[in-house]
N, C-alpha and C positions, 0 to 999 in steps of 0.2 A: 504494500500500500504506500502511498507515495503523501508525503508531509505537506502537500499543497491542498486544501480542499478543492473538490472538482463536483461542481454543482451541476445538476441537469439545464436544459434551454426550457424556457418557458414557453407554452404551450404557441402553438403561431397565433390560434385565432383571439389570446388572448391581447396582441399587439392589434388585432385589425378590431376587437369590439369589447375591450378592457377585462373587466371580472376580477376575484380576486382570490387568492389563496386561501383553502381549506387544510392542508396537510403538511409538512415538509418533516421527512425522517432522511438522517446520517449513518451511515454504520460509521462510527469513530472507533478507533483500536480497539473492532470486535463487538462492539455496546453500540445497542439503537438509543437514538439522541432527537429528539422529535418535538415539533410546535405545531400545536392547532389553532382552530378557530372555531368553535363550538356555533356553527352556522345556524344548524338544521332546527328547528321547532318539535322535530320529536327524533327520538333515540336511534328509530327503524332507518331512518334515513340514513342511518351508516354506514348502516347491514348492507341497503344498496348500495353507497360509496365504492364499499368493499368489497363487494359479490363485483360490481365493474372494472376495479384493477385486478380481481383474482383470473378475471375472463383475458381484461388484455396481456396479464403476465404470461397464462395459457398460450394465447396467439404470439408472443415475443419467442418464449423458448419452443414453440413449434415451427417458426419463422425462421429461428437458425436451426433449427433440425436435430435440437438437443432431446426435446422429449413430445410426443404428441400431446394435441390439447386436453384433451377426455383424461390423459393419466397426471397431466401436470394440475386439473382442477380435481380433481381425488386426492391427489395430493395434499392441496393448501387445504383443504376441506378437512380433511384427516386432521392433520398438524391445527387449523384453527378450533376445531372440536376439542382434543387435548389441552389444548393450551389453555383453554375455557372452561374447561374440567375441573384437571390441577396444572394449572401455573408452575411455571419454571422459578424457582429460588430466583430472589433479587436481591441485590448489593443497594439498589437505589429502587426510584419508579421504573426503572426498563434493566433488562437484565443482558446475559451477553446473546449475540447472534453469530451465529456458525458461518463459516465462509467457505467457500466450496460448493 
C-alpha cells in the first residue's frame, strides 16, 4: 500500500447536475475509516444503498473476470448476514478489513 492516499473520481454526473455525498470508506493500514451522512428519512433506505453497491461490486469483479456475478452477490450476502449476527471484535467503531 502506498503512503499517499488515493481517492476514487467523483461520480461524472455529479459535475454535470451536482448532489452530494452519502458515504466515503478508506481501508487505512488494514482498518475501515468511514464518514457518512445520515440522508435517508428511514433506516431501509440503506439496505437499498447497499443491496446497489453489492450488485455493482458483483458487475466490477465479473467485468474483470475475477469471479461471476450470482457467486460474488452470495458472497457479500453471506459475509453481511454474519457480520450482522456476531460482529467481528473491534479495537474502535470499525475493526480491521482483510486484503486480498
Amino acid at each position: 500500500m502506498s503512503n499517499t492516499y488515493q481517492p476514487l473520481n467523483i461520480p461524472p454526473a455529479a459535475n454535470e447536475r451536482g448532489g452530494f455525498e452519502v458515504l466515503r470508506c478508506a481501508i487505512i493500514e488494514g482498518e475501515l475509516h468511514l464518514t457518512l451522512r445520515p440522508v435517508f428519512n428511514e433506516p431501509n433506505d440503506w439496505g437499498r444503498l447497499f443491496a446497489e453497491v453489492a450488485r455493482q461490486v458483483a458487475h466490477a469483479y465479473a467485468h474483470q473476470d475475477r469471479f461471476p456475478q450470482a457467486e460474488t452477490l452470495a458472497r457479500i450476502s453471506s459475509a453481511f448476514e454474519a457480520e450482522m449476527t456476531s460482529p467481528s471484535e473491534v479495537t474502535s467503531s470499525v475493526g480491521p478489513i482483510g486484503q486480498g
